[in-house]
C-alpha positions in Angstrom: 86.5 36.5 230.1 87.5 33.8 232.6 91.1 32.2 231.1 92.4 28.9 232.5 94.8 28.1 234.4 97.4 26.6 231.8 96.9 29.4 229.6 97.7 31.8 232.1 100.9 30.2 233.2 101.9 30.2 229.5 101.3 33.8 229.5 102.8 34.6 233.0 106.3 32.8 231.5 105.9 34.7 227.8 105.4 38.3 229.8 108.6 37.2 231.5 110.8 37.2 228.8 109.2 40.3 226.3 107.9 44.0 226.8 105.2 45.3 227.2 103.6 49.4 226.5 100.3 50.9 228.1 97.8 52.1 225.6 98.9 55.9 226.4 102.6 55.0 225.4 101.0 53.8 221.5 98.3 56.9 221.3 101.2 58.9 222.3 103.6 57.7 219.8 100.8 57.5 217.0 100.1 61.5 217.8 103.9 61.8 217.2 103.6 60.5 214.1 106.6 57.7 215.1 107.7 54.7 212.7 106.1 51.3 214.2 103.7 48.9 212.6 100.7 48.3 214.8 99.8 44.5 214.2 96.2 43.1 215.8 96.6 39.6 216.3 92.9 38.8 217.5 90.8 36.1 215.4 88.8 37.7 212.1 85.6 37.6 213.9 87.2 39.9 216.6 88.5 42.7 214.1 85.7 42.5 212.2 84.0 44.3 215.4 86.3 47.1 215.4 90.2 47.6 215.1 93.0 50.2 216.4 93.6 52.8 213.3 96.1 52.2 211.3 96.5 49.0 212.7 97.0 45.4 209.9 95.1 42.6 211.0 97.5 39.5 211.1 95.6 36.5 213.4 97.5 34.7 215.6 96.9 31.8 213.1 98.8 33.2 210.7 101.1 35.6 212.4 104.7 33.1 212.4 103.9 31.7 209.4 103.8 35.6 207.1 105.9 37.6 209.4 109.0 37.4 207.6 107.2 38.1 204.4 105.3 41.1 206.0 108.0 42.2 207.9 111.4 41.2 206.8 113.5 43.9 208.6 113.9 42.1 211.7 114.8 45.4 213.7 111.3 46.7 213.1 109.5 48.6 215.5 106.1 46.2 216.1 103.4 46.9 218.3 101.2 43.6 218.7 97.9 43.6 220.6 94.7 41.6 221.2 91.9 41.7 223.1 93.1 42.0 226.4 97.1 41.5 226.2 98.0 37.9 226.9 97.7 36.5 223.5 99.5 39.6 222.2 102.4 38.7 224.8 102.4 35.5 223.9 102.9 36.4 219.9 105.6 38.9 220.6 107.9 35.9 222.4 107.5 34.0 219.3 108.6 37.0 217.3 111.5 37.4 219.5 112.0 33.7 219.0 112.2 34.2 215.3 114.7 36.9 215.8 112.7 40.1 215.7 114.5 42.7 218.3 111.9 45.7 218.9 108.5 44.0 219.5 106.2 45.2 222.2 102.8 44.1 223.6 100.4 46.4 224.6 98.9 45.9 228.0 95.2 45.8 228.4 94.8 45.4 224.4 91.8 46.5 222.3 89.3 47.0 225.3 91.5 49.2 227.3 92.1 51.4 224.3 88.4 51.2 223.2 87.5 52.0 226.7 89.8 54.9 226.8 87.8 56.3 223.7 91.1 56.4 221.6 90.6 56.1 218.0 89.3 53.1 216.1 88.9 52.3 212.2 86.0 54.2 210.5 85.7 51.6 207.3 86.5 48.4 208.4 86.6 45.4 205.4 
């Protein structure tokens, strides 16, 4: 997917001020069975092609506006991705914005981890 030029200075900035995680670092933690919610935030039509396991779909439409309700300890552990990481990146600034401390993006987002042949959601809705 070719992405303009504005968005990609608005990601370049966001990357600059959050964290990110490679897919291995979230298979790896999921295998260890650690405490983190795992939050897609691609469009409806995206999920409903396929999602991370265990992961709850919140859109990037709707992510700022239910958070708190979703999520209210603000020292949670959240994992956001997307299709390929920048609109992930650009959610977990606005979390951070809102006060949220441990929020990551994971780099190369759904199709690096569907590439890697790491698991995905048998029943989807």
């Amino acid at each position: 997917m070719r992405h303009n030029p504005g968005f990609l200075k608005l990601v370049e900035k966001a990357k600059e001020q959050i964290y990110e995680c490679r897919i291995q670092d979230v298979k790896s933690r999921m295998e260890q069975e650690e405490t983190f919610v795992l939050i897609d935030v691609r469009e409806d039509h995206e999920c409903a092609k396929g999602r991370i396991k265990g992961a709850i779909h919140k859109g990037r439409g709707i992510l700022e506006r239910d958070i708190e309700d979703d999520i209210p300890n603000k020292d949670a552990e959240i994992i956001l991705y997307c299709g390929g990481g920048y609109r992930s990146a650009l959610a977990a600034a606005n979390l951070q914005e809102m006060g949220y401390t441990h929020v990551l993006s994971m780099d190369g987002g759904f199709r690096a981890w569907k590439e890697a042949g790491y698991p995905l959601e048998d029943d989807m809705p």
